[in-house]
C-alpha positions, -999 to +999 in steps of 0.1 A: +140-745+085+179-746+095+172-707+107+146-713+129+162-744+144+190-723+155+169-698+169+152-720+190+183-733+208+191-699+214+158-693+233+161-720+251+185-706+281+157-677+283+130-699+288+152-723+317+158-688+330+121-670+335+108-710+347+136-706+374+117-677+386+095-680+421+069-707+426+045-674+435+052-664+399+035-694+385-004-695+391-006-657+384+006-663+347-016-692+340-045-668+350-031-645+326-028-672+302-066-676+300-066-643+286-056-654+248-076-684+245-106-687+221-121-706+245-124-678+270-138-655+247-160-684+229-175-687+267-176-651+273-192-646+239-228-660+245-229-638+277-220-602+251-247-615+228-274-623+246-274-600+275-256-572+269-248-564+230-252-584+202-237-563+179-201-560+197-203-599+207-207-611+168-181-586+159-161-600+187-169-633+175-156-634+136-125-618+151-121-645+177-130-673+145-104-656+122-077-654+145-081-693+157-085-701+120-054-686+109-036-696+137-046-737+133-033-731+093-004-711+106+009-737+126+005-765+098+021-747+075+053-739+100+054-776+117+073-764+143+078-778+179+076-765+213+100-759+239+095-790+262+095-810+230+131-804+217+148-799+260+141-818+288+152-789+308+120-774+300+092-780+319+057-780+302+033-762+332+005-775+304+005-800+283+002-791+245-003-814+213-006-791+183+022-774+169+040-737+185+043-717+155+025-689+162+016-691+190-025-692+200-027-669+225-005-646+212-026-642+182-066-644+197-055-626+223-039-596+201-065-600+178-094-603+204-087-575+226-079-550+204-113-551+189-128-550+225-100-515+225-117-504+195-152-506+203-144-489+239-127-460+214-109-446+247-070-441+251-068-464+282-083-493+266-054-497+243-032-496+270-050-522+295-053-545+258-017-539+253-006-550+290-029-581+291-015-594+252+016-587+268+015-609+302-002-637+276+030-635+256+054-635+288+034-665+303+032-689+274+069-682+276+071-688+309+049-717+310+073-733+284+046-738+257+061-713+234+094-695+220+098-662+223+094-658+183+066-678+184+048-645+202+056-621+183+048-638+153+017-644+171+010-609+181+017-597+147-005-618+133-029-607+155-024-573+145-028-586+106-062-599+118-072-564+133-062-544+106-076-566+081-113-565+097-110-530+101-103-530+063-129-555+052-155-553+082-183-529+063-181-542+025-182-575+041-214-568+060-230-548+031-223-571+003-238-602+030-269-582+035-275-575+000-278-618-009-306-637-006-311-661+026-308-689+005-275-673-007-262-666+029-267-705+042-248-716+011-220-690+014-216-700+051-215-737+039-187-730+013-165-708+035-169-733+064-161-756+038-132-737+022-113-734+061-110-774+062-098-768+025-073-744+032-063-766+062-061-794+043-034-777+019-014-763+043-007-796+056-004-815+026+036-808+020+046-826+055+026-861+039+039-892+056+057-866+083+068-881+116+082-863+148+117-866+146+135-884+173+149-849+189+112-844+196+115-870+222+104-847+253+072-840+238+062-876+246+028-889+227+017-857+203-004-855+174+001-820+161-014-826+124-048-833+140-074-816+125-096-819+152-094-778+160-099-768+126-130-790+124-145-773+154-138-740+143-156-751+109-184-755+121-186-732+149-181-705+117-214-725+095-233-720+127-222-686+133-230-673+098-259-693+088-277-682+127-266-647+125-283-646+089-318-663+100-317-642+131-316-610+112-342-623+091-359-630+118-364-597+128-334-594+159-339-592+197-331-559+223-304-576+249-315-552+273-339-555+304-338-564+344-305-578+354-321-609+367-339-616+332-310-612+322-291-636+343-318-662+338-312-658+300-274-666+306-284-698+328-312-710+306-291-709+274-262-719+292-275-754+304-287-759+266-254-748+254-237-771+281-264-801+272-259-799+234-215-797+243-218-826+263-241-850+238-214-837+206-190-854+235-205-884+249-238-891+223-222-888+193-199-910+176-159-891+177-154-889+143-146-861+126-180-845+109-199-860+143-173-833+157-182-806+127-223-815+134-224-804+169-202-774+166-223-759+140-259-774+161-241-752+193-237-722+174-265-724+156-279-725+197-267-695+202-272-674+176-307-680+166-321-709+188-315-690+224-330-655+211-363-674+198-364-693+227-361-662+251-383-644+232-414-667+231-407-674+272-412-636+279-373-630+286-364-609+259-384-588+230-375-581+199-359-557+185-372-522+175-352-517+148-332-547+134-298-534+130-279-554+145-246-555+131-236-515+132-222-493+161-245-467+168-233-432+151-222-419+190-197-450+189-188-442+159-181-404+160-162-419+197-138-438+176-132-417+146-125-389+172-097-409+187 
């Protein structure tokens, strides 16, 4: 890692530079920061999917998954500090425990709004996705969170993600759909399963690893938690296994009256919110306690939210349950472009 040490002292005087910018400068980044979290488009998500289009917000979603996945295994596999943690000269505007390489945002948000630039199919989206990725990179920079190469090698592994769901996005789906349910809940099981696994190995070469004594400025870390990759675990079991009893269930239309539709955000909301805060404050903090409520919330979303608006009069199903495709006018859209 000798090369990557030295590259990091020479970010450094870049970073001490763009933090000596004006104060003004400073709350309009970590806006923009919000931008490549997957916690922002994990909110935003349940809103896409119930109440406007369930198709784009699960294709939305598995990008959003993949990217924080690979990101979490990314940065065991690179062990590899932050900024504020190697230069007191560097001052963390948020406070950050995992490791920097690749950076997060960098990555989700690469990843996350160029699918939302894909499924608009238009010129301009691409160039609003490519602005916003670009004032994430420049404000996790600036925020002193991140290196410089810890961006790009974020954004390009966001790009990775893109391309690769473009690649694999419709085999994927078709081979899914052709299994039995029974062989759906067990497939989600062993690739939730397989993502702590992977996890697990990535980390294993750094066994009885400490942070060195240069790290001193980071203060109290524990960047070979797994608690993120546990979370994201079962968020994906929920995910798969609700979005497979869902279509089994026949689907849902996401349409209707704007205020049926806002009263379908609150209502599953406050669930949502409910089953968050029990996972939090119920449940013992251990690690598949953790992995248990992830997967109950998504599980809330995907299947147990539709149901519910459906048998309360707030949504009907769907007349034809394809879920999962664009409609051949999107698709004719994006080919043309």
């Amino acid at each position: 890692m000798d090369f990557l040490d030295d590259l990091h002292l020479a970010e450094l005087e870049p970073i001490v530079w763009l933090q000596g910018w004006p104060d003004a400068v400073r709350p309009v980044l970590e806006l923009v920061s919000v931008f490549g979290t997957d916690t922002f488009f994990l909110l935003c998500l349940p809103l896409l999917y119930w109440c406007v289009n369930p198709a784009l917000g699960l294709r939305l979603g598995f990008v959003v998954l993949l990217a924080a996945a690979t990101n979490a295994i990314g940065k065991f596999a690179a062990h590899q500090p932050r900024p504020y943690w190697i230069d007191a000269r560097i001052h963390p505007f948020s406070i950050e425990g995992a490791f920097g390489l690749p950076s997060g945002h960098a990555q989700i948000g690469t990843a996350a709004l160029g699918r939302l630039a894909v499924a608009v199919g238009r010129p301009w989206a691409w160039w609003v996705a490519g602005v916003l990725v670009g004032l994430v990179c420049l404000s996790r920079v600036y925020l002193g969170v991140h290196f410089i190469s810890d961006v790009v090698a974020g954004v390009l592994l966001g790009v990775a993600v893109l391309w690769l769901v473009s690649r694999l996005e419709r085999p994927a789906l078709a081979w899914w759909r052709r299994q039995a349910l029974w062989a759906q809940l067990a497939a989600s099981v062993a690739l939730s399963g397989a993502l702590l696994g992977v996890a697990a190995l990535a980390n294993a070469p750094y066994a009885g690893w400490a942070p060195p004594q240069s790290w001193s400025s980071a203060g109290a870390i524990d960047p070979e938690s797994l608690d993120t990759i546990v979370t994201m675990s079962g968020v994906l079991l929920g995910t798969l296994a609700g979005t497979s009893v869902m279509y089994r269930l026949g689907w849902f239309d996401a349409g209707g009256p704007l205020g049926v539709r806002a009263a379908r955000w609150a209502l599953g909301t406050v669930v949502a919110v409910l089953i968050w805060y029990a996972e939090r404050e119920a449940l013992p903090q251990t690690a598949a306690a953790t992995y248990a409520g992830y997967a109950l919330l998504a599980l809330w979303v995907q299947v147990g939210a539709p149901v519910l608006f459906i048998r309360l009069g707030l949504m009907d199903r769907a007349k034809q349950p394809q879920p999962v495709h664009e409609s051949s006018r999107a698709m004719r859209r994006r080919d043309h472009h």
